[in-house]
N, CA and C atoms as an extended XYZ file, in Angstrom:
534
Properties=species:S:1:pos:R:3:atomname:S:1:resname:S:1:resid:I:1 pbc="F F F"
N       -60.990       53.387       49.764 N   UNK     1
C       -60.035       53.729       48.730 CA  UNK     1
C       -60.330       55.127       48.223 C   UNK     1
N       -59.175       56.008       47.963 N   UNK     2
C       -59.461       57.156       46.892 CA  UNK     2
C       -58.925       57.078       46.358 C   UNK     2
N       -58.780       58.660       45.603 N   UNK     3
C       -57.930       58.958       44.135 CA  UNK     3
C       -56.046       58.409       44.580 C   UNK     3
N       -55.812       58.503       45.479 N   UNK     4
C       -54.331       58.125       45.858 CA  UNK     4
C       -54.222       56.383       45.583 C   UNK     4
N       -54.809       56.240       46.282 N   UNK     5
C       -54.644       54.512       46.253 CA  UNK     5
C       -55.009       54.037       45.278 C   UNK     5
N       -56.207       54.830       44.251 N   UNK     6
C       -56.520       53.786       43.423 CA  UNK     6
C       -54.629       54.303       42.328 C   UNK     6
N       -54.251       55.043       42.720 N   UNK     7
C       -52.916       55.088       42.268 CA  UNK     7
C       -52.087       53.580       41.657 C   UNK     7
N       -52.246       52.526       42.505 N   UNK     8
C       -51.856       51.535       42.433 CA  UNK     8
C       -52.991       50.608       42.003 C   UNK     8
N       -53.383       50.503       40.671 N   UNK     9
C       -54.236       49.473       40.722 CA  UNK     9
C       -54.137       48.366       39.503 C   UNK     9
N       -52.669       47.887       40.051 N   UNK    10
C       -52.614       46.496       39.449 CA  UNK    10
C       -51.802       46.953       37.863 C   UNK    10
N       -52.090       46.528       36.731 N   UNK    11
C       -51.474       46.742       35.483 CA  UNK    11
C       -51.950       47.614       34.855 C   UNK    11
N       -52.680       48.029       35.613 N   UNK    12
C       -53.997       49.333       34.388 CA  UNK    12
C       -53.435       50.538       33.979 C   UNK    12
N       -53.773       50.751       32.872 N   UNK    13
C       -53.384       51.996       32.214 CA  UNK    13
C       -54.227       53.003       32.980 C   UNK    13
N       -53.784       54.244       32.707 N   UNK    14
C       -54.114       55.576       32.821 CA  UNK    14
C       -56.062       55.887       33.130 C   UNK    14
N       -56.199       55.027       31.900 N   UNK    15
C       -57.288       55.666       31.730 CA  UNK    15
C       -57.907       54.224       32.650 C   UNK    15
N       -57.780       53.546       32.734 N   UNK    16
C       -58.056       52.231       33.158 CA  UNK    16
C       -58.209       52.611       34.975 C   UNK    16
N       -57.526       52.936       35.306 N   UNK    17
C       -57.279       53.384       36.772 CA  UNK    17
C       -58.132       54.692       37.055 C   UNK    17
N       -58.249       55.590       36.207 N   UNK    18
C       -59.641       56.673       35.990 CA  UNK    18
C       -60.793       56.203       36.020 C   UNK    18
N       -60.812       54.907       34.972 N   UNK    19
C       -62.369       54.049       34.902 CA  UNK    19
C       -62.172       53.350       36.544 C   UNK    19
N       -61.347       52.961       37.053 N   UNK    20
C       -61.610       52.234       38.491 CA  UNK    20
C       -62.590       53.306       39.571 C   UNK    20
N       -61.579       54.195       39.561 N   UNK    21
C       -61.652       55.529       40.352 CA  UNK    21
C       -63.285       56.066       40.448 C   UNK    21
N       -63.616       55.736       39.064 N   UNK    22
C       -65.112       56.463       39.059 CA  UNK    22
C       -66.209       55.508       38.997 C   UNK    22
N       -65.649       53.855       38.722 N   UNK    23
C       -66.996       52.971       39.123 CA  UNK    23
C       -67.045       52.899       40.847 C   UNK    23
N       -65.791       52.847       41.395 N   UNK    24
C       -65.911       52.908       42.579 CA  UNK    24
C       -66.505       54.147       43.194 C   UNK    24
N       -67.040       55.491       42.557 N   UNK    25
C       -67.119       56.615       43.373 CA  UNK    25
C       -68.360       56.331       43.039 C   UNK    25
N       -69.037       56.003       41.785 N   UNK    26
C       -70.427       55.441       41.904 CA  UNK    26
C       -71.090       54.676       42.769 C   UNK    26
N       -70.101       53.615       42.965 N   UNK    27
C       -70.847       52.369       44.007 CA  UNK    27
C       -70.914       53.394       45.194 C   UNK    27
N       -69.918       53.698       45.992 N   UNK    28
C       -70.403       54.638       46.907 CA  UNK    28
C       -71.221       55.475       46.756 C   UNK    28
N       -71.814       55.929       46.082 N   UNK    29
C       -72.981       57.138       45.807 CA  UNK    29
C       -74.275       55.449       46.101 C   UNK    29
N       -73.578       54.890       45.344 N   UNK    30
C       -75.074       53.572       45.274 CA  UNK    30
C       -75.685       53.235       46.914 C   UNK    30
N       -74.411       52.697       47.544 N   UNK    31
C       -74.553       52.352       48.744 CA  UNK    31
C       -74.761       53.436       50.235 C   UNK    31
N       -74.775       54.256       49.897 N   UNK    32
C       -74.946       55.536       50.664 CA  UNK    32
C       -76.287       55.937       50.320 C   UNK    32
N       -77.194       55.989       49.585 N   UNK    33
C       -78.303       55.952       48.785 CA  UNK    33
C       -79.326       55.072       48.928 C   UNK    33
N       -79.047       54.292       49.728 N   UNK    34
C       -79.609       52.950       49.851 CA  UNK    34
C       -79.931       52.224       48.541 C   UNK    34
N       -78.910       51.800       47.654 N   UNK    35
C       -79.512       51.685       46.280 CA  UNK    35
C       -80.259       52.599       45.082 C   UNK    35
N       -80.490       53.837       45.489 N   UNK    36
C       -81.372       54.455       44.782 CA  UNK    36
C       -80.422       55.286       43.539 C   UNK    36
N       -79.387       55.548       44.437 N   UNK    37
C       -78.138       56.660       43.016 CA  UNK    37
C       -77.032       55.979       42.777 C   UNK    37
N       -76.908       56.466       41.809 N   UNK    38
C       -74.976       56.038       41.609 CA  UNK    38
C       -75.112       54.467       40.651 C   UNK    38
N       -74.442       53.941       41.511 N   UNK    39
C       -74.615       52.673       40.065 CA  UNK    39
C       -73.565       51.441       40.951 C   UNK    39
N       -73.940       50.189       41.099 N   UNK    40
C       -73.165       48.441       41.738 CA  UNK    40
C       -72.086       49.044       40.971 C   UNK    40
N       -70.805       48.778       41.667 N   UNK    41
C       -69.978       48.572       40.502 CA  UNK    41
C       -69.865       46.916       40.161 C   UNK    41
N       -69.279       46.732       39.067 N   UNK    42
C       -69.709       45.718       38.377 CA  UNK    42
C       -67.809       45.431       37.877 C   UNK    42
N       -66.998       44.726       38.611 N   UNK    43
C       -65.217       44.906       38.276 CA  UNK    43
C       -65.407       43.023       37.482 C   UNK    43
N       -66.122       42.202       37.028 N   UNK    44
C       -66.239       40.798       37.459 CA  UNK    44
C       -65.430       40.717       36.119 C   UNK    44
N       -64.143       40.138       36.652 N   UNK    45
C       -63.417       39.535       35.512 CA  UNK    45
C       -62.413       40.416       35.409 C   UNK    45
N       -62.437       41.261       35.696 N   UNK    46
C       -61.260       42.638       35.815 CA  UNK    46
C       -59.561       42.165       36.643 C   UNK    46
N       -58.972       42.288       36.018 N   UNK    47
C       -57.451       42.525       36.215 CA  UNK    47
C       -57.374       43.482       37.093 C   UNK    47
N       -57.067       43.107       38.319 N   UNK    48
C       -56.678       43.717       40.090 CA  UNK    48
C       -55.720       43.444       40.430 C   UNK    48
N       -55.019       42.812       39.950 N   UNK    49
C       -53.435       41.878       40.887 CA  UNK    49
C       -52.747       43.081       41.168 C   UNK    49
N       -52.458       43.068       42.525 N   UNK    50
C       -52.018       43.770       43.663 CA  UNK    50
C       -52.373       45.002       43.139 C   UNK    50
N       -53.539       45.349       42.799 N   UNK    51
C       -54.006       46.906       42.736 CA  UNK    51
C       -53.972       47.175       44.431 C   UNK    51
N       -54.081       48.252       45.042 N   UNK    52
C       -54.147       48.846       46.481 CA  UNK    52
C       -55.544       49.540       46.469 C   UNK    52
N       -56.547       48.365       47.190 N   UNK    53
C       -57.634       49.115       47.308 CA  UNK    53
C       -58.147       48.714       48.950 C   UNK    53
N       -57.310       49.247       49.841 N   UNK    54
C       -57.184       49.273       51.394 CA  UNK    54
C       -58.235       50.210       51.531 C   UNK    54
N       -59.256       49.839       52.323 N   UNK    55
C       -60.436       50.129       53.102 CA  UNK    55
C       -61.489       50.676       52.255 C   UNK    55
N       -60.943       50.310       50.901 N   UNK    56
C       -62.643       50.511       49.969 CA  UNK    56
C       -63.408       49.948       50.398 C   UNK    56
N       -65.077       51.002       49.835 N   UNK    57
C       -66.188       50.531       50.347 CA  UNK    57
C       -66.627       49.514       48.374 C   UNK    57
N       -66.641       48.367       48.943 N   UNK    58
C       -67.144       47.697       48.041 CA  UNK    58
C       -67.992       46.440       48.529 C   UNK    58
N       -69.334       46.894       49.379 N   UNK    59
C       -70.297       45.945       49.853 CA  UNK    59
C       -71.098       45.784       48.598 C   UNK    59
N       -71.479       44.961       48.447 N   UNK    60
C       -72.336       44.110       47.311 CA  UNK    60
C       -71.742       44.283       45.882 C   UNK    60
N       -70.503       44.480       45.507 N   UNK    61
C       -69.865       44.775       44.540 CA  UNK    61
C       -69.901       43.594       43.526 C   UNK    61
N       -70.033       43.183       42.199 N   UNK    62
C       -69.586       42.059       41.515 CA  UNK    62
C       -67.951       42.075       41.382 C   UNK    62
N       -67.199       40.993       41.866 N   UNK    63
C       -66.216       40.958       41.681 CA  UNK    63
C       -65.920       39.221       40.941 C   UNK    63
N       -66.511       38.728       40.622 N   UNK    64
C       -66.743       37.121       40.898 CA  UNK    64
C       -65.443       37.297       39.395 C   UNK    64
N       -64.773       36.364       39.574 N   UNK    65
C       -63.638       35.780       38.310 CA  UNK    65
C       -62.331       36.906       38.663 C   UNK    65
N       -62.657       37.848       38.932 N   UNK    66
C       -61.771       38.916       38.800 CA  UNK    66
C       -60.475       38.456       39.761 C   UNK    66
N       -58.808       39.240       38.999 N   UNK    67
C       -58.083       38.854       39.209 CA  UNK    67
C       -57.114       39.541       40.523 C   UNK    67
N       -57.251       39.640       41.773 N   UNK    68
C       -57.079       40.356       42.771 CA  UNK    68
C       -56.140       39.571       43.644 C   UNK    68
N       -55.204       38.738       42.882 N   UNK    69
C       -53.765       38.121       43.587 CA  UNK    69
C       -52.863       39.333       44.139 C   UNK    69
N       -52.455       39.037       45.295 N   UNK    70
C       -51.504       39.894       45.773 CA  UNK    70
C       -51.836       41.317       45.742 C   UNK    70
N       -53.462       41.808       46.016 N   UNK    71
C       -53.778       42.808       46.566 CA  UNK    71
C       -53.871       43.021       47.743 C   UNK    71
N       -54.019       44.792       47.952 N   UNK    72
C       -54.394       45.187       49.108 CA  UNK    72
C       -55.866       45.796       49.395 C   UNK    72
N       -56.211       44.814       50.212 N   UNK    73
C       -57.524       44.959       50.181 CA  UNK    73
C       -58.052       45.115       52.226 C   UNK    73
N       -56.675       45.038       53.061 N   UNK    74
C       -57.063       45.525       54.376 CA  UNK    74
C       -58.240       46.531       54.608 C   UNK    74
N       -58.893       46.298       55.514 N   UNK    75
C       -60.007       47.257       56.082 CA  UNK    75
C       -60.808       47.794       55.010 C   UNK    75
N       -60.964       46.876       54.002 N   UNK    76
C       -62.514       47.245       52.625 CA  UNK    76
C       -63.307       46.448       53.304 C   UNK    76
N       -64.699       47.228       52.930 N   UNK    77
C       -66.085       47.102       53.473 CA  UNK    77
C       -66.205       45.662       52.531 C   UNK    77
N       -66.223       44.331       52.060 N   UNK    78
C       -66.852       43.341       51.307 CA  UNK    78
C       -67.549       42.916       51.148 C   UNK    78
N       -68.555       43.328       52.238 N   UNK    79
C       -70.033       42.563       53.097 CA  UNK    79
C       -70.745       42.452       52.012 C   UNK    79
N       -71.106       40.818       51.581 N   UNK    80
C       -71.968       40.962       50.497 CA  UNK    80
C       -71.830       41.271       49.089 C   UNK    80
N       -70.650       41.214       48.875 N   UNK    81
C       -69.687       40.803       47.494 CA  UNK    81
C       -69.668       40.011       47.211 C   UNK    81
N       -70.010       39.498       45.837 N   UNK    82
C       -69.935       38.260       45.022 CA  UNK    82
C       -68.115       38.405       44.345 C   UNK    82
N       -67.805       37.832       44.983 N   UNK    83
C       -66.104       37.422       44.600 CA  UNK    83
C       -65.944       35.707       44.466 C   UNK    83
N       -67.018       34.984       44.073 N   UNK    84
C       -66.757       33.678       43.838 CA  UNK    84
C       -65.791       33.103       42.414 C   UNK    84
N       -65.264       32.301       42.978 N   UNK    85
C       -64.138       32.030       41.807 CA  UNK    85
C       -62.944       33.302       41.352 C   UNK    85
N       -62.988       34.143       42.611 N   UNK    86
C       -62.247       34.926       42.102 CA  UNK    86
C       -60.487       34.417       42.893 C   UNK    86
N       -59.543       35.412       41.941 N   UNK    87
C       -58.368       34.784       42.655 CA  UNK    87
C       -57.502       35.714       43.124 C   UNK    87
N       -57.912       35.588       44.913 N   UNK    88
C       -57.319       36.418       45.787 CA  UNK    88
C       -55.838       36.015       46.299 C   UNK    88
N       -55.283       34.555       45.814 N   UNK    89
C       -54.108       34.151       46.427 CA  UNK    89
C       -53.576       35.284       46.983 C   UNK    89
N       -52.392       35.087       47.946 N   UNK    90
C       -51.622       36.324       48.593 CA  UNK    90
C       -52.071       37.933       48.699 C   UNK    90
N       -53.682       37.802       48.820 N   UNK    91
C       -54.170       39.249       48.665 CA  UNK    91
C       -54.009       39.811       50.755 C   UNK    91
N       -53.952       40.283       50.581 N   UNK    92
C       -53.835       41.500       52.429 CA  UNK    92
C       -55.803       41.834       52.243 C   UNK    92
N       -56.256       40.621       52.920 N   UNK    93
C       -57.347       40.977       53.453 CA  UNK    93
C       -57.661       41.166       55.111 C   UNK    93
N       -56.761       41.677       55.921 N   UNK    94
C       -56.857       41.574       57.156 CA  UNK    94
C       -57.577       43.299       57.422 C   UNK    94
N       -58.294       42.213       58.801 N   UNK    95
C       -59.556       43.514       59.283 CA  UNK    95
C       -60.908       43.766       58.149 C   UNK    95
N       -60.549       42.896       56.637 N   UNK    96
C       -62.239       43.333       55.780 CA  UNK    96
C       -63.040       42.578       56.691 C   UNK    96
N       -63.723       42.782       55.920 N   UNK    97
C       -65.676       42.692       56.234 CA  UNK    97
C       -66.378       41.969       55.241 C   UNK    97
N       -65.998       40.910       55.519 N   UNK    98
C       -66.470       39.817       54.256 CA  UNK    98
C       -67.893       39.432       54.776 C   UNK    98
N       -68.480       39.397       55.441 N   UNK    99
C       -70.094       38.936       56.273 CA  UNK    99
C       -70.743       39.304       54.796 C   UNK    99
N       -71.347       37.995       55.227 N   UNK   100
C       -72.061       37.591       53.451 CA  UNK   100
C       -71.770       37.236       52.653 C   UNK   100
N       -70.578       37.423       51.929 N   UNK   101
C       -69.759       37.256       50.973 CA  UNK   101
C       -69.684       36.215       50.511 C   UNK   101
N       -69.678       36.181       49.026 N   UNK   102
C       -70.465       34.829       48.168 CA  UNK   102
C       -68.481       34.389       47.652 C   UNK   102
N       -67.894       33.833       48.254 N   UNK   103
C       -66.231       33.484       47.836 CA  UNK   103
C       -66.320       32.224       47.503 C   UNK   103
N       -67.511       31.133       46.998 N   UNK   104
C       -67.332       29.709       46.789 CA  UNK   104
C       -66.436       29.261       45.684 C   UNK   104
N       -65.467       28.796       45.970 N   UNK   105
C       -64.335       28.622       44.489 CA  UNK   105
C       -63.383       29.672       44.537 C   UNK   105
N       -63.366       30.240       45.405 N   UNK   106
C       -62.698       31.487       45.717 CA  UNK   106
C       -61.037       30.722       45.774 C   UNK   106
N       -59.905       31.232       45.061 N   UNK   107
C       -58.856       30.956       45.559 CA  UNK   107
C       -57.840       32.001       46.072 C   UNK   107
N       -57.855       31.694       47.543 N   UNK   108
C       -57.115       32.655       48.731 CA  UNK   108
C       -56.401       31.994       49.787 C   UNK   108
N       -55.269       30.865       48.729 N   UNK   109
C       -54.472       30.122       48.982 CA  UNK   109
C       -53.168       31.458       49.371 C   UNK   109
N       -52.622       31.610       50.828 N   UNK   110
C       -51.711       32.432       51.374 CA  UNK   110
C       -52.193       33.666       51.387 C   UNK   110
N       -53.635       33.703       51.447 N   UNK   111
C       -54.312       35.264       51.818 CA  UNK   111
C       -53.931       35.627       52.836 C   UNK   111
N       -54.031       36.894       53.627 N   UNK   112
C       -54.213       37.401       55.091 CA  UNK   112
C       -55.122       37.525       55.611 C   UNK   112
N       -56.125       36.588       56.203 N   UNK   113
C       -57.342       37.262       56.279 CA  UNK   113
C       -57.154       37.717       57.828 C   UNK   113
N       -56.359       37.433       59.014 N   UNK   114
C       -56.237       37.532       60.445 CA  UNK   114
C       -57.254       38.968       60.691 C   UNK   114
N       -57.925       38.737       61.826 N   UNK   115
C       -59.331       39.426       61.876 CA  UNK   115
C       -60.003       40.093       60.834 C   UNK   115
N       -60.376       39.141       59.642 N   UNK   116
C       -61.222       39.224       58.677 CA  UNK   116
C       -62.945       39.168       59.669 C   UNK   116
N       -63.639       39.706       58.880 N   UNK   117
C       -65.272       39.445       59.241 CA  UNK   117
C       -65.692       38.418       58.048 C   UNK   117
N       -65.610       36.802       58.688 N   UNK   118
C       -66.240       35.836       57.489 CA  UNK   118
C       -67.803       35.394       57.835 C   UNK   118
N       -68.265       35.698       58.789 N   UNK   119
C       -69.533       35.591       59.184 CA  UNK   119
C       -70.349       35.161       58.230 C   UNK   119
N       -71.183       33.805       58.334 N   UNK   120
C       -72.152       33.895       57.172 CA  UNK   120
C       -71.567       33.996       55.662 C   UNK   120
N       -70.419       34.086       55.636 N   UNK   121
C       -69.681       33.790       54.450 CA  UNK   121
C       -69.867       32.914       53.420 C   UNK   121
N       -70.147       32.637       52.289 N   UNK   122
C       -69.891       31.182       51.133 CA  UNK   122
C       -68.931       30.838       50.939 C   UNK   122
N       -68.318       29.620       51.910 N   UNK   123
C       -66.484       29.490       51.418 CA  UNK   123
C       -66.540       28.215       50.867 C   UNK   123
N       -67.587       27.587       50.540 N   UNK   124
C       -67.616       26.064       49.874 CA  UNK   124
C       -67.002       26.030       48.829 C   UNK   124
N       -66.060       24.883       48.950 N   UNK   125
C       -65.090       24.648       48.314 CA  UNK   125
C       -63.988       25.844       47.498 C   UNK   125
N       -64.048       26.599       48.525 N   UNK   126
C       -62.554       27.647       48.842 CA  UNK   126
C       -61.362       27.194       48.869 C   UNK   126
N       -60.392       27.421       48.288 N   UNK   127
C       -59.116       27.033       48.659 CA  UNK   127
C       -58.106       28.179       49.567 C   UNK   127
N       -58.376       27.564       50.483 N   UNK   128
C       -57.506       28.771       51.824 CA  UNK   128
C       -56.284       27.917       52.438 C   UNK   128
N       -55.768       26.998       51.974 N   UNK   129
C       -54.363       26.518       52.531 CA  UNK   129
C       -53.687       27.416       52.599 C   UNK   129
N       -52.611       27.542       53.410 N   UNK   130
C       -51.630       28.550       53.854 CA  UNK   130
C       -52.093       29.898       54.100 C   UNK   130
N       -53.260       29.695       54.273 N   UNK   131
C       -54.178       31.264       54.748 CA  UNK   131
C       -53.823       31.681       56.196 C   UNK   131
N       -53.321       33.110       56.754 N   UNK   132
C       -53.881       33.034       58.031 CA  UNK   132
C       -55.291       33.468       58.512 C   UNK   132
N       -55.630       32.539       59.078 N   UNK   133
C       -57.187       32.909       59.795 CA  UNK   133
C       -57.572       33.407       61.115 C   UNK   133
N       -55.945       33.893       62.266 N   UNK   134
C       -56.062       34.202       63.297 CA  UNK   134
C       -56.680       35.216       63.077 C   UNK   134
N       -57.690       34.949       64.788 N   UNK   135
C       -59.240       35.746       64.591 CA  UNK   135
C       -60.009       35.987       63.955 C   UNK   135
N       -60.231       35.276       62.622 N   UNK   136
C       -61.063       35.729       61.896 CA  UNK   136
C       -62.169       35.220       62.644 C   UNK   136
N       -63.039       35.914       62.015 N   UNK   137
C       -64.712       35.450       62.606 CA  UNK   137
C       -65.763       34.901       61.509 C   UNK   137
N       -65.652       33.565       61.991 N   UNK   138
C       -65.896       32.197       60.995 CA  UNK   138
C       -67.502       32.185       61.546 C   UNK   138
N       -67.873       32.393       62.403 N   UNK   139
C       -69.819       32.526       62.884 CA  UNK   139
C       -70.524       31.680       61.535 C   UNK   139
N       -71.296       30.650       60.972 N   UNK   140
C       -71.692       30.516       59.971 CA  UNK   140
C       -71.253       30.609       59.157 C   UNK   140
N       -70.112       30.264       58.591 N   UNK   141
C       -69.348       30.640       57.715 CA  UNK   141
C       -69.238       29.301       56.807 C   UNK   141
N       -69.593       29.253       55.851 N   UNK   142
C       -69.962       27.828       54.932 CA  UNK   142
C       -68.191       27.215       54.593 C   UNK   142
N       -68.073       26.186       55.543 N   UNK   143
C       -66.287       25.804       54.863 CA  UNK   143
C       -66.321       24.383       54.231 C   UNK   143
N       -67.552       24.054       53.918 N   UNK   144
C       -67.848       22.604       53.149 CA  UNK   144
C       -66.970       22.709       52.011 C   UNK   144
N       -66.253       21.744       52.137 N   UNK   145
C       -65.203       21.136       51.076 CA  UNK   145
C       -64.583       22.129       50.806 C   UNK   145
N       -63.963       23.208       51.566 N   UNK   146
C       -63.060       24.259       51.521 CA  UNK   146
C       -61.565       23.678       51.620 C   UNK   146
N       -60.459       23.695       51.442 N   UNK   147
C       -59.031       23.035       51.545 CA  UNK   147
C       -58.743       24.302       52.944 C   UNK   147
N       -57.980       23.695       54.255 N   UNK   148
C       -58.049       24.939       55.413 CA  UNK   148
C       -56.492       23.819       55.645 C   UNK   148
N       -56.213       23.240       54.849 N   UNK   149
C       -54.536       22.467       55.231 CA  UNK   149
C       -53.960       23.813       54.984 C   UNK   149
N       -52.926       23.930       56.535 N   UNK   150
C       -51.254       24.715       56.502 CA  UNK   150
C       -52.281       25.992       56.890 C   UNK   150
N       -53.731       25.871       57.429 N   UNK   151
C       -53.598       27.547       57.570 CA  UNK   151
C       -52.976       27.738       58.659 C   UNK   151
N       -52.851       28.780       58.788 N   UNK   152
C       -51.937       29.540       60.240 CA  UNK   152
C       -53.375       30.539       61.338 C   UNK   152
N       -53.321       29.810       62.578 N   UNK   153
C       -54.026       30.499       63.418 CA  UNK   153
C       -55.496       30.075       63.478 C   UNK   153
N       -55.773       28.762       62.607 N   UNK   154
C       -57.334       28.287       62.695 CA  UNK   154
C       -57.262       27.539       63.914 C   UNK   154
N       -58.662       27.505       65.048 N   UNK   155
C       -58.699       27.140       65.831 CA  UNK   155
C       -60.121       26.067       65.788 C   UNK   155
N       -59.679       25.241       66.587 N   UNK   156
C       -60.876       24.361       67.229 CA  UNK   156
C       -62.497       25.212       67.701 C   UNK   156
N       -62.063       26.328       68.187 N   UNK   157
C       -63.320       27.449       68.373 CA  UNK   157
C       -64.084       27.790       67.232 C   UNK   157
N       -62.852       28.235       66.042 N   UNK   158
C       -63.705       28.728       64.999 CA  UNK   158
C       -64.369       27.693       63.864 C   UNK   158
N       -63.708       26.890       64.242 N   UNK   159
C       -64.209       25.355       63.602 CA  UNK   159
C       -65.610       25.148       64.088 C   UNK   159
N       -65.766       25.139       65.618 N   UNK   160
C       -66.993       24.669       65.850 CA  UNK   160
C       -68.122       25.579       65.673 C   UNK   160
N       -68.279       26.802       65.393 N   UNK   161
C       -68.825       27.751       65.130 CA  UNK   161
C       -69.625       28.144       63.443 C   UNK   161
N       -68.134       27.493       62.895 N   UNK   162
C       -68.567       26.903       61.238 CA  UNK   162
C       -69.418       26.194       60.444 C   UNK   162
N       -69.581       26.364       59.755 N   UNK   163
C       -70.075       24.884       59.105 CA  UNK   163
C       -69.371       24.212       58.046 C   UNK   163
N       -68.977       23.258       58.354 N   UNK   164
C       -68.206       21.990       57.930 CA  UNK   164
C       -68.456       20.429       57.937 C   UNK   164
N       -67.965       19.508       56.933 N   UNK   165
C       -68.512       18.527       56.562 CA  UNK   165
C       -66.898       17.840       56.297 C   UNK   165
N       -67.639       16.624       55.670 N   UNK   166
C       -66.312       15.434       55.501 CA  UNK   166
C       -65.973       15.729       54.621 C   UNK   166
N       -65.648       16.699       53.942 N   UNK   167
C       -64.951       17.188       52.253 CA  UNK   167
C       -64.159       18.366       52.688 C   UNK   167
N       -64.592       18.949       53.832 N   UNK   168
C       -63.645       20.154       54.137 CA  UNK   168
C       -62.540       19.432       54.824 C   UNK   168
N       -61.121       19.929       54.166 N   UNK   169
C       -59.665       19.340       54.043 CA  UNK   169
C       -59.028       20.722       55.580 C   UNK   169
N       -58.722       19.841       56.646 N   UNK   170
C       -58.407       20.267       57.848 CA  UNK   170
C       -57.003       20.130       58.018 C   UNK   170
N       -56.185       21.114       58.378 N   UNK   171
C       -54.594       20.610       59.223 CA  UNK   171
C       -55.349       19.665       60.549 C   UNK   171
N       -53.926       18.484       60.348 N   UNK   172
C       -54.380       17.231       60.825 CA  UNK   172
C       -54.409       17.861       62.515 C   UNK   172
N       -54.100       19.071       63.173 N   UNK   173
C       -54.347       19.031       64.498 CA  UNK   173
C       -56.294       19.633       64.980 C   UNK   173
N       -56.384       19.343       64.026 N   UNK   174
C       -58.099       19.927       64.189 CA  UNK   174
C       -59.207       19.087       63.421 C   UNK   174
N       -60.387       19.122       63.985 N   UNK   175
C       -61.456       17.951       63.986 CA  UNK   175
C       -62.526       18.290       63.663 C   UNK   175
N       -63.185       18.096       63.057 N   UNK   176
C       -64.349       19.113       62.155 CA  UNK   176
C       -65.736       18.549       63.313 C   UNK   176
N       -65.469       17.038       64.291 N   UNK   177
C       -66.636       16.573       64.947 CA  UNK   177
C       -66.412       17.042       66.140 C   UNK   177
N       -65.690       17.785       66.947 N   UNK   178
C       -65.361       18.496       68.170 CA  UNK   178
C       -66.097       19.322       68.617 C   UNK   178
């Protein structure tokens, strides 16, 4: 994301979209730094709905509660973002980089995630119905008692690759013991 995109960020005032602009230019100073400069940004609880933050770097970011319905969030770095309980419904996450990513309670009911990176992911008890998941990459990806009814493009492959239990809620053409 830059100064253009954060152009669009959701309901925020002026100065509000300035404060985005510059926790995010911190976290990048943070993560480029290996931790040493700049500063996590810290958005948790923050009003995002459909802000446009396409291919921000926001690896290990706090985002957890924050409100990021019907964003754009294609090709952002996530790896290792705490976004649990946050609510991504209808957000454009296709192509992020969620590997690691703490999303338990996460609701991303009609997200995009189609070649998302969920690797190693926390999706326990996620609500992803009507999600598409074509290609995503589910590798370890925690879907215990996650809701995955009506997604579009989940496969028997990425199922078995997962981890899943008798609480994770399946479209009836797929089998969590396969």
């Amino acid at each position: 994301m830059n100064k253009q995109t954060a152009g669009n960020a959701g309901n925020c005032t002026s100065s509000a979209k300035d404060d985005l602009v510059s926790v995010l230019d911190r976290h990048g100073q943070w993560v480029a730094s290996g931790w040493e400069c700049g500063k996590r940004a810290d958005l948790h609880g923050r009003d995002l709905h459909e802000a446009d933050l396409r291919g921000a770097l926001l690896s290990d970011a706090d985002l957890h509660r924050a409100d990021l319905h019907e964003a754009a969030l294609a090709e952002s770095e996530l790896n290792g973002a705490d976004l649990h309980r946050c609510d991504l419904h209808g957000a454009d996450l296709h192509a992020a980089d969620l590997q690691w990513a703490d999303l338990h309670d996460a609701d991303l009911h009609g997200a995009d995630l189609h070649n998302a990176v969920l690797e190693d992911a926390d999706l326990h008890r996620a609500d992803l119905h009507s999600a598409n998941l074509t290609q995503a990459a589910l590798r370890d990806a925690d879907l215990r008692g996650a809701d995955l009814r009506a997604t579009l493009g989940l496969t028997q492959a990425q199922l078995q690759v997962a981890r899943v239990d008798h609480t994770t809620l399946l479209p009836p053409d797929l089998d969590p013991c396969m």
